[in-house]
ZAZAMAR-787842 format. One record per residue (C-alpha): x, y, z. Coordinates in steps of 0.001 Angstrom, whole numbers, plus 524288, in hexadecimal, padded with zeros to 5 digits. Layout:
BEGIN
XYZ;...
This chain:
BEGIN
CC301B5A327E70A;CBDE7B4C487EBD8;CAFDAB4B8E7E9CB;CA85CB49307F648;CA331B3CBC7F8F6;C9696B393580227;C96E3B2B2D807FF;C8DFAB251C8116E;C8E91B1BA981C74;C8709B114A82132;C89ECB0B0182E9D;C8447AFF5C833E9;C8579AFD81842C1;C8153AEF6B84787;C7BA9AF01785615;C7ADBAE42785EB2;C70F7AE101867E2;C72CBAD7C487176;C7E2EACEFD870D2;C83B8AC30F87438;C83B7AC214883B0;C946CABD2F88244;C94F6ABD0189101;C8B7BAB56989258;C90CEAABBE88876;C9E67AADD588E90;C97FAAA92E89CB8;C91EFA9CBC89578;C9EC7A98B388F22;CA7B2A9B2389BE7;C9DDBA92598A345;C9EF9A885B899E5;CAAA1A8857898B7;CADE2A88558A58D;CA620A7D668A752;CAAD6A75DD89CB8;CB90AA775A8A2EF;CB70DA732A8AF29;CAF79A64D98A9FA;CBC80A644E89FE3;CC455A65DA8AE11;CBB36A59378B2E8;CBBC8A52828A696;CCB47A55568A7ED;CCD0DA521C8B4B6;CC5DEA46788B366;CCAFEA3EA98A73F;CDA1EA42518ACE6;CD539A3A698B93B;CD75BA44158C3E8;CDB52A41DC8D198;CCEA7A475D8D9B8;CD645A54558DF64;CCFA4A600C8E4DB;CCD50A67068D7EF;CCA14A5BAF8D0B9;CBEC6A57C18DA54;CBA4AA66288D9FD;CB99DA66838CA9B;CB208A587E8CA5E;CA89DA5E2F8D41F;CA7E9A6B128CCC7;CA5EAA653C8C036;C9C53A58188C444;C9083A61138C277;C93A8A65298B5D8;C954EA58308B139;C8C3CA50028B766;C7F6EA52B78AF29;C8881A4BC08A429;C8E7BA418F8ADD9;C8A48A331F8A849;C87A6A376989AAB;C95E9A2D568957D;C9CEEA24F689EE9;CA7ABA27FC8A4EC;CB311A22918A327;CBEB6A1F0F8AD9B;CCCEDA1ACF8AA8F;CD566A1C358B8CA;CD2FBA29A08BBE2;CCF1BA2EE68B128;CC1E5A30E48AD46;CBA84A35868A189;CAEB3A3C3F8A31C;CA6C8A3FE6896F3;C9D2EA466089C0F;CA635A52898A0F0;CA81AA546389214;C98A2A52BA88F6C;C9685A5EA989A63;CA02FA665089387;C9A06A66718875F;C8C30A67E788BB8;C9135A72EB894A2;C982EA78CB8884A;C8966A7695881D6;C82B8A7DDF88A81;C8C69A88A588BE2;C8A84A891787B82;C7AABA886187CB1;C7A77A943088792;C83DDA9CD187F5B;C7D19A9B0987324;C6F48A9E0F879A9;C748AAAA878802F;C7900AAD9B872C5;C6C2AAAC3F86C45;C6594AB4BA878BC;C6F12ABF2F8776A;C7095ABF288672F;C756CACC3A8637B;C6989AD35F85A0A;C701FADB6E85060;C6B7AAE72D84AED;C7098AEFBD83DF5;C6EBEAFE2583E0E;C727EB049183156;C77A6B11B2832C5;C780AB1BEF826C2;
């Protein structure tokens, strides 16, 4: 005969209130991004010099109001065609910026409060 043997369990369960708002964050990083590509396209288009076609026009007219709180900050410089325009690169990183400032402060509104519930 075994000898019987009494054990006891203790579970924890963990319960989350709250939590990050991700699709929020998700939103704020696609924008940014988004952003951010189509100045690189600009910045692209315009160092490579390109011949003012349809598409090209429409991307320097889509992208001129992104850039042009940051337009005079360097000079730009010219050689033939192609031109190099700094301050496509300083809207991309103060874009990227704010994109970081806006996710962290939705993640310090929506901070997941934990709670620990021990159960005998």
């Amino acid at each position: 005969m075994t000898p019987a043997t009494t054990s006891t369990t203790s579970r924890t369960a963990v319960y989350r209130e709250g939590g990050y708002n991700s699709r929020a964050i998700q939103a704020v990083w696609w924008i940014v991004g988004f952003i951010d590509v189509l100045i690189a396209i600009r910045f692209v288009l315009k160092l490579f010099g390109a011949n003012p076609a349809p598409f090209v026009r429409f991307m320097y007219d889509l992208t001129w109001p992104l850039v042009a709180p940051f337009h005079g900050i360097f000079n730009t410089t010219q050689e033939g065609r192609s031109i190099l325009e700094p301050e496509s690169l300083v809207a991309m990183a103060i874009y990227a910026l704010i994109g970081w400032g806006i996710v962290s402060l939705i993640r310090l509104m929506s901070r997941p409060r934990s709670s620990t519930t021990v159960v005998d």
